[in-house]
Backbone as JSON Lines, residues from 0, in Angstrom:
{"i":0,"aa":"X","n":[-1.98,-4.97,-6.35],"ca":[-1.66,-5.87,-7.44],"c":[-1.25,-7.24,-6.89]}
{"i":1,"aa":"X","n":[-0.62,-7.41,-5.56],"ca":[-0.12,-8.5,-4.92],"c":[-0.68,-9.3,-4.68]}
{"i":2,"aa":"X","n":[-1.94,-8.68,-4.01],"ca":[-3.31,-9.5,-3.22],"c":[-4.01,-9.33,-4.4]}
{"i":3,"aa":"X","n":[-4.55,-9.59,-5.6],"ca":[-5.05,-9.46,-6.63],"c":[-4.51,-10.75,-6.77]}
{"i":4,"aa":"X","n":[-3.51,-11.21,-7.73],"ca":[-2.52,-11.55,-7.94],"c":[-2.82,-13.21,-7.63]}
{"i":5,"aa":"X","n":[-2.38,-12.78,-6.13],"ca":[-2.57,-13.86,-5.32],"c":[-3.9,-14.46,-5.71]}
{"i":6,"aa":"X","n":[-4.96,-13.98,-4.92],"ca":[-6.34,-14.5,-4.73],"c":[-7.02,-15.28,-6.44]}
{"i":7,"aa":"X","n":[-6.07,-14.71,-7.66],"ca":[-6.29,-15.36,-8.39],"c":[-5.19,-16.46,-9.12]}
{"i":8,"aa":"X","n":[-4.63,-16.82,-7.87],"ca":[-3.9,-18.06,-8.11],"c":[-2.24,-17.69,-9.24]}
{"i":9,"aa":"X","n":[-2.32,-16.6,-9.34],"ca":[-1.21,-15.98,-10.54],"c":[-0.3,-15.94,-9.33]}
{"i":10,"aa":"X","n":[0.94,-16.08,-9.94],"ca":[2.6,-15.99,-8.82],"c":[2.76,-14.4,-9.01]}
{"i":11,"aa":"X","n":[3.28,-14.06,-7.82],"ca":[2.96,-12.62,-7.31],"c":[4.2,-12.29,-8.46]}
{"i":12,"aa":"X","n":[4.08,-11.13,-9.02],"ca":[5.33,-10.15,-9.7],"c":[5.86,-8.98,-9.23]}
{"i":13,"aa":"X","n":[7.17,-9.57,-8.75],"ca":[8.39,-8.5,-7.93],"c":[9.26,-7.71,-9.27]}
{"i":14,"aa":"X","n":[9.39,-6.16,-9.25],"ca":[10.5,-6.22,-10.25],"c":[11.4,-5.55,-9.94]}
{"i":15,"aa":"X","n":[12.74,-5.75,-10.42],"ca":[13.42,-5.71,-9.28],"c":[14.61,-7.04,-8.7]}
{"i":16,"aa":"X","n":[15.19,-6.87,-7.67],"ca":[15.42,-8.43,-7.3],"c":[14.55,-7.82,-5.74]}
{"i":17,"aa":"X","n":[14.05,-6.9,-5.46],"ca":[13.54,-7.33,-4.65],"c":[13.81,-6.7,-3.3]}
{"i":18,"aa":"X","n":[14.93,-5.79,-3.34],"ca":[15.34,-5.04,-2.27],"c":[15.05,-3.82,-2.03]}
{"i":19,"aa":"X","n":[14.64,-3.39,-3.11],"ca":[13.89,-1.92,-3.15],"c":[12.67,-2.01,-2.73]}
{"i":20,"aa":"X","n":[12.53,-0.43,-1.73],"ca":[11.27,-0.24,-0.5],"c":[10.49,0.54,-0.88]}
{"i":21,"aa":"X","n":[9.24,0.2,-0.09],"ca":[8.07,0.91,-0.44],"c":[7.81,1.43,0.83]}
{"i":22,"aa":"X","n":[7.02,2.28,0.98],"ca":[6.22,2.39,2.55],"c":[4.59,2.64,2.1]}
{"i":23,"aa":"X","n":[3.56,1.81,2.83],"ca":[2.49,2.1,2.59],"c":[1.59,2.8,3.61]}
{"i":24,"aa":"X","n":[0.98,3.59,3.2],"ca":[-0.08,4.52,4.11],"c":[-1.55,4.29,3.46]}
{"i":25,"aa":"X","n":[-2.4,3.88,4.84],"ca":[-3.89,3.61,4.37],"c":[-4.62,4.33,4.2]}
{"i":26,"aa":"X","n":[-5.28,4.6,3.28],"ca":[-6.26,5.59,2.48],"c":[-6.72,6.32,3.77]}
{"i":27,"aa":"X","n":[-7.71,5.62,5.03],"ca":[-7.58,6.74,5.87],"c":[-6.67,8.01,6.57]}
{"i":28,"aa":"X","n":[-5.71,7.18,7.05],"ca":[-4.78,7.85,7.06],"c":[-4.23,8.98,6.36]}
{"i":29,"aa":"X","n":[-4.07,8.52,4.97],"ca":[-3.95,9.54,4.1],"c":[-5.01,10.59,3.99]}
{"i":30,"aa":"X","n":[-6.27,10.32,3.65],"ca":[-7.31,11.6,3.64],"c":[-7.17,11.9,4.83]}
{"i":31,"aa":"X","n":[-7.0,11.49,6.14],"ca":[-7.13,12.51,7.31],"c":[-6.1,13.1,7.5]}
{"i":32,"aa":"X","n":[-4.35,13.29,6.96],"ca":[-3.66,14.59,6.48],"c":[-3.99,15.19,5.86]}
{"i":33,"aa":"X","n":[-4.2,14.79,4.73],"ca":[-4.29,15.47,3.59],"c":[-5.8,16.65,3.82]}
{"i":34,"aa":"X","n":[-6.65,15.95,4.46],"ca":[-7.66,16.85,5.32],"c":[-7.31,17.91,6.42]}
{"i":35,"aa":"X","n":[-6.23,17.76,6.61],"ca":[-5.73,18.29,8.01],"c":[-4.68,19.74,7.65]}
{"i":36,"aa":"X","n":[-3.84,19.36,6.01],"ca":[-3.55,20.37,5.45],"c":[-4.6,21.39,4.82]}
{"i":37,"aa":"X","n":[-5.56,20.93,4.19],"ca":[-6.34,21.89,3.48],"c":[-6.98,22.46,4.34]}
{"i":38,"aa":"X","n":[-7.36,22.03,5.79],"ca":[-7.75,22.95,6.49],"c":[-7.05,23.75,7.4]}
{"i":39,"aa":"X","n":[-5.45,23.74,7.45],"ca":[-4.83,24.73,8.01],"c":[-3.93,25.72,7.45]}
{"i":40,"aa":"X","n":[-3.72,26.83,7.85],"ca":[-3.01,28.03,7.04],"c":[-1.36,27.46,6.4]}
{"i":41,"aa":"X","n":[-1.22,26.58,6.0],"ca":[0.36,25.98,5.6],"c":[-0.06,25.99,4.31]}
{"i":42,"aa":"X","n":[1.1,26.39,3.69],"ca":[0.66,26.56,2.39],"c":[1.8,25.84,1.73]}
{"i":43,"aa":"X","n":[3.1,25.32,2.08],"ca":[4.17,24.53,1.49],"c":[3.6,23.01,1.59]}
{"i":44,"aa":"X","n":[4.46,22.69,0.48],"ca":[4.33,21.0,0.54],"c":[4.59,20.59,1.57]}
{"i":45,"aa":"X","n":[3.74,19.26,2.0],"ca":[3.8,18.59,3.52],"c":[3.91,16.7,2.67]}
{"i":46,"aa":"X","n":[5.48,16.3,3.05],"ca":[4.72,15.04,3.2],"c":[3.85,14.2,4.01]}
{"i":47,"aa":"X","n":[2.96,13.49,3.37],"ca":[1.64,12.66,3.91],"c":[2.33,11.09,3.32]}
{"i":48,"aa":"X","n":[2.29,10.17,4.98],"ca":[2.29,8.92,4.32],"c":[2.79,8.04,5.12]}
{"i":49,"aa":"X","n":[3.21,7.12,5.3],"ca":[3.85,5.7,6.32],"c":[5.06,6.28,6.46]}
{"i":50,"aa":"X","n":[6.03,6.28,7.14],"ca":[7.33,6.17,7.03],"c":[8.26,4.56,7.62]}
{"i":51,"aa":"X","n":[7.08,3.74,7.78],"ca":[7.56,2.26,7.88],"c":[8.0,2.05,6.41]}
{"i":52,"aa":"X","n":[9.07,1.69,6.03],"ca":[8.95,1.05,4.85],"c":[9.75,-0.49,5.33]}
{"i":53,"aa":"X","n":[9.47,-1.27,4.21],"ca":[9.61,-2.99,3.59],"c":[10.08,-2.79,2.29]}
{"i":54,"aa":"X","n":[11.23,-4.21,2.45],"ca":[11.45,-4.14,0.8],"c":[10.43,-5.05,-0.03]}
{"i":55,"aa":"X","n":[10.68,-4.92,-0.85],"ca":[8.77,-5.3,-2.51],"c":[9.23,-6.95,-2.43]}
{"i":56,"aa":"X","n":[10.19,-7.53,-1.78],"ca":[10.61,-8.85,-1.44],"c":[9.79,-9.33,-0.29]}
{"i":57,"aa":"X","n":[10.13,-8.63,1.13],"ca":[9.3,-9.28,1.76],"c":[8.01,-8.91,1.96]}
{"i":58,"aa":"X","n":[7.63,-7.79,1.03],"ca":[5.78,-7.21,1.48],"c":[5.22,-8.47,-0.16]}
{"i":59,"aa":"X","n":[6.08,-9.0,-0.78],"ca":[5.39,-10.18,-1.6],"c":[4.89,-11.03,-0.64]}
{"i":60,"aa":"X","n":[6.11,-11.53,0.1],"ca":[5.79,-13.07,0.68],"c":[4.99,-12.64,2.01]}
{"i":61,"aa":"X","n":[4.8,-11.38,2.59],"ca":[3.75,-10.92,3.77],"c":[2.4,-10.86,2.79]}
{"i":62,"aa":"X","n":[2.25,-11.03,1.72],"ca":[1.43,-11.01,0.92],"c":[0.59,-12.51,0.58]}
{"i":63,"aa":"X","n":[1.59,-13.29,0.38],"ca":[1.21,-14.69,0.41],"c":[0.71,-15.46,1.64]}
{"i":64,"aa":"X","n":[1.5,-15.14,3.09],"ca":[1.27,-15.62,4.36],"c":[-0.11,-15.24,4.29]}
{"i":65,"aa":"X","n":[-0.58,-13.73,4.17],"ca":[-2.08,-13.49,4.61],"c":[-3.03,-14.01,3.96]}
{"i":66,"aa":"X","n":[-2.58,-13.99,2.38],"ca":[-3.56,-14.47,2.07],"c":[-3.77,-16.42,1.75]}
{"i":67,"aa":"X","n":[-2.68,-17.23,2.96],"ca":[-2.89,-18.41,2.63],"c":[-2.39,-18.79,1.33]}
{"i":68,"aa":"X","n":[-1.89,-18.25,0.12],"ca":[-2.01,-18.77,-1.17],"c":[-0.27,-18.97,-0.98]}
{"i":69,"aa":"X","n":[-0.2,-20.16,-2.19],"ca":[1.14,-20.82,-2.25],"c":[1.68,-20.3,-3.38]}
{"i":70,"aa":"X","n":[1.94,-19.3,-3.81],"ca":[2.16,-18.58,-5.22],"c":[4.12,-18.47,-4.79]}
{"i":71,"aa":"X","n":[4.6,-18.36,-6.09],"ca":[5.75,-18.04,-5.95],"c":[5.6,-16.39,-6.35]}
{"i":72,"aa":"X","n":[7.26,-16.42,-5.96],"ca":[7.42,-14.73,-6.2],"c":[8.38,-14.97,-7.42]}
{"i":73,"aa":"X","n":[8.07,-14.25,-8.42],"ca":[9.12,-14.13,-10.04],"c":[9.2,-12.5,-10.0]}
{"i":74,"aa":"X","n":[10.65,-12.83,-10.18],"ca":[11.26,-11.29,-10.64],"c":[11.3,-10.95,-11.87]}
{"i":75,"aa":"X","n":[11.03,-10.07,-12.03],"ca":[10.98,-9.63,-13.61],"c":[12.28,-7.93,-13.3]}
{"i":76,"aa":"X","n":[12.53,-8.02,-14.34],"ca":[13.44,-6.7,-14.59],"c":[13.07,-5.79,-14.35]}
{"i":77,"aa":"X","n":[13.7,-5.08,-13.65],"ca":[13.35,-3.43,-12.5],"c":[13.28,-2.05,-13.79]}
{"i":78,"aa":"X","n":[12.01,-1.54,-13.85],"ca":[11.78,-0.65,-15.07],"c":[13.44,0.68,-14.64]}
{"i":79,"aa":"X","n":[13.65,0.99,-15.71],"ca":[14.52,2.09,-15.68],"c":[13.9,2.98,-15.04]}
{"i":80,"aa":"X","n":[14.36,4.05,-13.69],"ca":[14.37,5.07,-13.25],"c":[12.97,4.71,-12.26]}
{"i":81,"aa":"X","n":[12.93,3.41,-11.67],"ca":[11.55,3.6,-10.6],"c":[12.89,3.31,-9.62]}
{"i":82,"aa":"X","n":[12.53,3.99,-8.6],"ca":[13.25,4.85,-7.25],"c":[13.64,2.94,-6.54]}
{"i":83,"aa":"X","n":[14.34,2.81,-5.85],"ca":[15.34,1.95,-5.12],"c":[14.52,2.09,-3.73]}
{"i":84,"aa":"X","n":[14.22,3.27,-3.56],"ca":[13.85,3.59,-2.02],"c":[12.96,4.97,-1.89]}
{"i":85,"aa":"X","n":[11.56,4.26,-1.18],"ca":[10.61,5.15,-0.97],"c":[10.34,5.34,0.42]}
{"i":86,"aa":"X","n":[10.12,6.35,1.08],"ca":[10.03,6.51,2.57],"c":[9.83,8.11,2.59]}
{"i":87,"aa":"X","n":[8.9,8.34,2.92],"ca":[8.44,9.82,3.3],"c":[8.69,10.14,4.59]}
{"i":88,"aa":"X","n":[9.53,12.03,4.91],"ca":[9.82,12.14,5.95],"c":[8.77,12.78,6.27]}
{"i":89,"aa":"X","n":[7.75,12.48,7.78],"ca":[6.34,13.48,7.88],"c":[7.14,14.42,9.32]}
{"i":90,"aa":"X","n":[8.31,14.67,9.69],"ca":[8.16,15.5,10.82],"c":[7.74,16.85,10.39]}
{"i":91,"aa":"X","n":[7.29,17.27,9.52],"ca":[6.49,18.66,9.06],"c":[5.08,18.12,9.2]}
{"i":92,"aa":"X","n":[4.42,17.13,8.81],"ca":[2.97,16.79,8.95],"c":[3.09,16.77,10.72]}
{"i":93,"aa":"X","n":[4.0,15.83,11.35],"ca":[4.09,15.91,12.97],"c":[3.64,17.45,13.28]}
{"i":94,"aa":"X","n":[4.61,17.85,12.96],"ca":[4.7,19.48,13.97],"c":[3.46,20.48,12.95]}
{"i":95,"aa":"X","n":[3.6,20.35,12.05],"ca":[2.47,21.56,12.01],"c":[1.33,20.84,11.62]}
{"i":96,"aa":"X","n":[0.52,19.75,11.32],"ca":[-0.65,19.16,11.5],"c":[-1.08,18.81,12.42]}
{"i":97,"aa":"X","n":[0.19,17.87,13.35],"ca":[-0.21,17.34,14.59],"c":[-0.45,16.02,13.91]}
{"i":98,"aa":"X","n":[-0.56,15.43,13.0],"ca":[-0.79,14.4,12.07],"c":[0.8,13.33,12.03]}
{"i":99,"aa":"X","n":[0.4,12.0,12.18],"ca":[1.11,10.72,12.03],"c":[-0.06,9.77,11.52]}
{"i":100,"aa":"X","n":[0.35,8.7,10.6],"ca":[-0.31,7.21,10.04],"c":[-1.05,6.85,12.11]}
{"i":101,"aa":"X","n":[-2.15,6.42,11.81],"ca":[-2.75,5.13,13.29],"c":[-2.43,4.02,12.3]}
{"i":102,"aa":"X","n":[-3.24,3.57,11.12],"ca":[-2.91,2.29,11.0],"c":[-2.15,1.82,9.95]}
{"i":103,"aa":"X","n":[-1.61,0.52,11.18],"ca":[-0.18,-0.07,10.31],"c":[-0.18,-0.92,9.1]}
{"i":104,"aa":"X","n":[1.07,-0.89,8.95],"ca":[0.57,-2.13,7.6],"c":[-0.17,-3.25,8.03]}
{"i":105,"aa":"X","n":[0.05,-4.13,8.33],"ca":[-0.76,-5.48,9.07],"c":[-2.26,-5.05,8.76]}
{"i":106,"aa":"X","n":[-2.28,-4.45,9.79],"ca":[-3.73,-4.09,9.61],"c":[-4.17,-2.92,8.98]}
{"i":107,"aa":"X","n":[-4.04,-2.72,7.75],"ca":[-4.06,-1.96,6.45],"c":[-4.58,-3.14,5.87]}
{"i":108,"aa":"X","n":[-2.85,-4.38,5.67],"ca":[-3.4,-4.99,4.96],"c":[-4.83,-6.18,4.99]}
{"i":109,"aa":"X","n":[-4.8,-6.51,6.32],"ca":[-5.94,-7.38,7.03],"c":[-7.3,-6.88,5.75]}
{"i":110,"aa":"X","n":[-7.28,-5.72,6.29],"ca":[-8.68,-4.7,5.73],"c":[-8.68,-4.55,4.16]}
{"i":111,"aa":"X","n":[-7.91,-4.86,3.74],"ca":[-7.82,-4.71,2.58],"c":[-7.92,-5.93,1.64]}
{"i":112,"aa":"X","n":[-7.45,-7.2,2.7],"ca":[-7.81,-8.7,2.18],"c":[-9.37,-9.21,2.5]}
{"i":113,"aa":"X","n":[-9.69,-8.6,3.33],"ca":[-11.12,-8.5,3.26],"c":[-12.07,-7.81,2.08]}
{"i":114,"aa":"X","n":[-11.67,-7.35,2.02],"ca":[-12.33,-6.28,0.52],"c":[-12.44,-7.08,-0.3]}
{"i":115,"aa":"X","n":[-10.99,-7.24,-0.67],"ca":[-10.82,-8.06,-2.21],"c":[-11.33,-9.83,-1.74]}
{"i":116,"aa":"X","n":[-11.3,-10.44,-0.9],"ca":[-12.4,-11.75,-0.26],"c":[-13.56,-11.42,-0.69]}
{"i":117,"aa":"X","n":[-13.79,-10.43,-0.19],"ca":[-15.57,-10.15,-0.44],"c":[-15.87,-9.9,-2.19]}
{"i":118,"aa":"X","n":[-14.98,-9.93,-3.11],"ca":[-15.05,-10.1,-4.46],"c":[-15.57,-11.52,-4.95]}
{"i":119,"aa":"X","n":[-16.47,-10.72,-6.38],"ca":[-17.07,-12.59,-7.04],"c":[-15.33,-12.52,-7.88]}
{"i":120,"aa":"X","n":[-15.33,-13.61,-8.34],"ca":[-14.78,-13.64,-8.82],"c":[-14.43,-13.22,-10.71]}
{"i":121,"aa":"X","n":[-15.58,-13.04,-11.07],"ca":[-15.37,-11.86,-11.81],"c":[-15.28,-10.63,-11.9]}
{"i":122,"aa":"X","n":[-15.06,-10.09,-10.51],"ca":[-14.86,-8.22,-10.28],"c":[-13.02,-8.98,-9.57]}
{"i":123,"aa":"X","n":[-12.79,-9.37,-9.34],"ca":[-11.23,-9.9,-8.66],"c":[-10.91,-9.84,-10.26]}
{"i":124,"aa":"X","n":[-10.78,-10.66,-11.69],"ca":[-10.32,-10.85,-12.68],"c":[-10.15,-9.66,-13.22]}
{"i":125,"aa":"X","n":[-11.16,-8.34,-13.14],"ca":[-11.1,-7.47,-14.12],"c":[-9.8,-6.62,-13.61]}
{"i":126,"aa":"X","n":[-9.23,-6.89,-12.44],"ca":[-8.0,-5.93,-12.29],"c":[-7.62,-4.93,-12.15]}
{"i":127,"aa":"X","n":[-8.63,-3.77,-12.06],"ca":[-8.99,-2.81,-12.22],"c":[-9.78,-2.35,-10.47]}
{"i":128,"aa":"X","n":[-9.25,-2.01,-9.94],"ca":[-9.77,-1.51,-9.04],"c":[-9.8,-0.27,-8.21]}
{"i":129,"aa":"X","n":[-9.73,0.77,-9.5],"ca":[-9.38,2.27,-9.07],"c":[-10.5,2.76,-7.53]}
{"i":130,"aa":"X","n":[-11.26,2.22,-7.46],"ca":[-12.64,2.55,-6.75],"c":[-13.04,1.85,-5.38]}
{"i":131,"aa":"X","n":[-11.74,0.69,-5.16],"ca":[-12.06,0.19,-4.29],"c":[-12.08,0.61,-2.51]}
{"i":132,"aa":"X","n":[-11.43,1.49,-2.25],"ca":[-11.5,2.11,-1.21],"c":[-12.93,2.88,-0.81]}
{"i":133,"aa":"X","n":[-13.72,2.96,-1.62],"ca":[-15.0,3.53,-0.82],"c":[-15.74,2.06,-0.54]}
{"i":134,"aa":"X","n":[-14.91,0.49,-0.7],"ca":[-15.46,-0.35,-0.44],"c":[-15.09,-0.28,1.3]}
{"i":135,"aa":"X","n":[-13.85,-0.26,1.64],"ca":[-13.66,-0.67,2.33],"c":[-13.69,-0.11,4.13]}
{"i":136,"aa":"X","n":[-14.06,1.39,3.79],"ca":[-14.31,2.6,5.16],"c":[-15.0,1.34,6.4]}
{"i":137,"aa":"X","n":[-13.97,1.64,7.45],"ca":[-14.48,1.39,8.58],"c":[-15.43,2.0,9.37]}
């Protein structure tokens, strides 16, 4: 939504003031646990996912640096009951997958500002980009 956002000149929307964390894990990453459980005999929940997290403050303005754009960041009011702090613990994906994230945010996001670059600008407007990850496989 950030890099969306951005690339169409709209000021990025934080909600929140901004201190509450996210951690992101790149679609590869993710299918190659999530591949890694269904093919081994574990049958309990495993978390899958980054355990870097950033607060939604500074992954805005790491948002703006990459993509060059001069957008401000506006806070809007933090919805009732979305979590303060996200961070998945994977030492169960460690030890019984053998599974950790390779790539980092940076270059998550690099790959991912490429994608949405390579948009006309009427597929960037429609906002909607449930599908975009089979754009972007290395």
């Amino acid at each position: 939504a950030f890099m969306g956002q951005a690339l169409r000149g709209e000021d990025i929307t934080v909600f929140g003031d901004g201190s509450q964390t996210r951690s992101f894990c790149y679609v590869d990453d993710q299918v190659e646990g999530i591949y890694r459980l269904l093919l081994s005999d574990y049958s309990d929940p495993v978390n899958i996912g980054n355990p870097n997290e950033i607060t939604i403050g500074d992954f805005a303005e790491e948002i703006i640096a990459l993509t060059g754009t001069d957008q401000k960041v506006v806070y809007q009011d933090l919805p009732q009951d979305d979590p303060l702090k996200r961070r998945p613990d994977i030492s169960l994906a460690k030890k019984v997958l053998d599974w950790e994230p390779k790539v980092g945010r940076e270059e998550g996001m690099r790959i991912t500002f490429e994608y949405f670059k390579s948009l006309s600008q009427e597929e960037l407007n429609k906002r909607d980009h449930k599908d975009f990850t089979k754009h972007i496989r290395r």
